[in-house]
N, C-alpha and C positions, 0 to 999 in steps of 0.2 A: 144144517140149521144155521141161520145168522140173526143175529139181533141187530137193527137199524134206528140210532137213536139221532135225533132229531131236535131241533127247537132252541137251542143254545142262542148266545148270544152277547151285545154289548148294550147295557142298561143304566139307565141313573135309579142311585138308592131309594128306594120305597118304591118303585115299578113293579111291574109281574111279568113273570114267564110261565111258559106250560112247555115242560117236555114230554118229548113221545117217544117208546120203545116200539119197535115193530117188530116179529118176528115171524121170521116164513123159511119156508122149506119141509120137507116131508114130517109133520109134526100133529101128533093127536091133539092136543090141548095143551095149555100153560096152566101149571099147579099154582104157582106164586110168582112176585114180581116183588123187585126189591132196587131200592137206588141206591146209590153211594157216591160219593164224592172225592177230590183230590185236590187237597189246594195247592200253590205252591212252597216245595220245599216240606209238603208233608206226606205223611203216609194215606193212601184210600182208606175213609172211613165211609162205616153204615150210616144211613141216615134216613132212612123207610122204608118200608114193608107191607105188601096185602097179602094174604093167605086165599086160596083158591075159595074159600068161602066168606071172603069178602073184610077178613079183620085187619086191620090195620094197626103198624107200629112206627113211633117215631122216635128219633134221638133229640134229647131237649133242647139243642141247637137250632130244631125248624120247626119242633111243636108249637101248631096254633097259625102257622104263615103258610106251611107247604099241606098240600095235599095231595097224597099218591091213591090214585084207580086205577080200573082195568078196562077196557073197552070192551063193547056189545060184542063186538068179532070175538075178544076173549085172547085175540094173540097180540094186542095192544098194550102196554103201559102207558099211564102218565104219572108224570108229575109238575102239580099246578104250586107255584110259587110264587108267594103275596111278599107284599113289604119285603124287597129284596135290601141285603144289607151291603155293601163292600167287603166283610168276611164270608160270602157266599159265596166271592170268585172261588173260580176251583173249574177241575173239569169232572162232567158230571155225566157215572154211568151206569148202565142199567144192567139188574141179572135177574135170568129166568129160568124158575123151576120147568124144562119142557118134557112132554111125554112123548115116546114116539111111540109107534106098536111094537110091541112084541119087546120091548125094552127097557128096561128102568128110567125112573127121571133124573136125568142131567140137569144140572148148572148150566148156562149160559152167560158169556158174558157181551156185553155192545162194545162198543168202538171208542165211546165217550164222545159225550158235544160239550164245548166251552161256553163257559158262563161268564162274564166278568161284570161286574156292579162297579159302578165308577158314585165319588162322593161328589 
């Protein structure tokens, strides 16, 4: 299983971005998808969440600007990001609850794509 995150990038503040999580390899479905971030010189934090049926959670640092889905294929993540700030820079990556058969659900984690918001 690999997670392929995508869509990063260099932005001026109040811009938008959409990142995208892909994930493939022998895999039944994706339970939930969740992002998180890393700025520099800090620790990866949470920062959104969808639940296989569709609930969503945010950390009060991008509630109201970011929004995380799932795609029609179902083994897609996004996350769509408004009004981007300069403390957004960070690298930004994605984890997925995956089923395989016959197997419990694993975690998954991406690679991380870079964000950087310039003022």
């Amino acid at each position: 299983v690999q997670l392929q995150a995508s869509g990063g990038g260099l932005v001026q503040a109040g811009e938008s971005l959409r990142l995208s999580c892909a994930a493939s390899g022998s895999i039944l479905h994706v339970n939930g998808w969740a992002w998180y971030r890393q700025g520099p010189g800090q620790q990866r934090l949470w920062i959104a969440s969808i639940t296989s049926g569709g609930a969503t959670n945010y950390a009060d640092s991008v509630e109201g600007r970011f929004t995380i889905s799932r795609g029609n294929a179902k083994n897609t993540g996004y996350l769509q990001m408004n009004d981007l700030k300069p403390d957004d820079t960070a690298v930004y990556y994605c984890k997925a609850m995956v089923v395989r058969l016959g197997r419990p659900a694993v975690y998954y984690w991406g690679q991380g794509t870079l964000v950087t918001v310039s003022s």
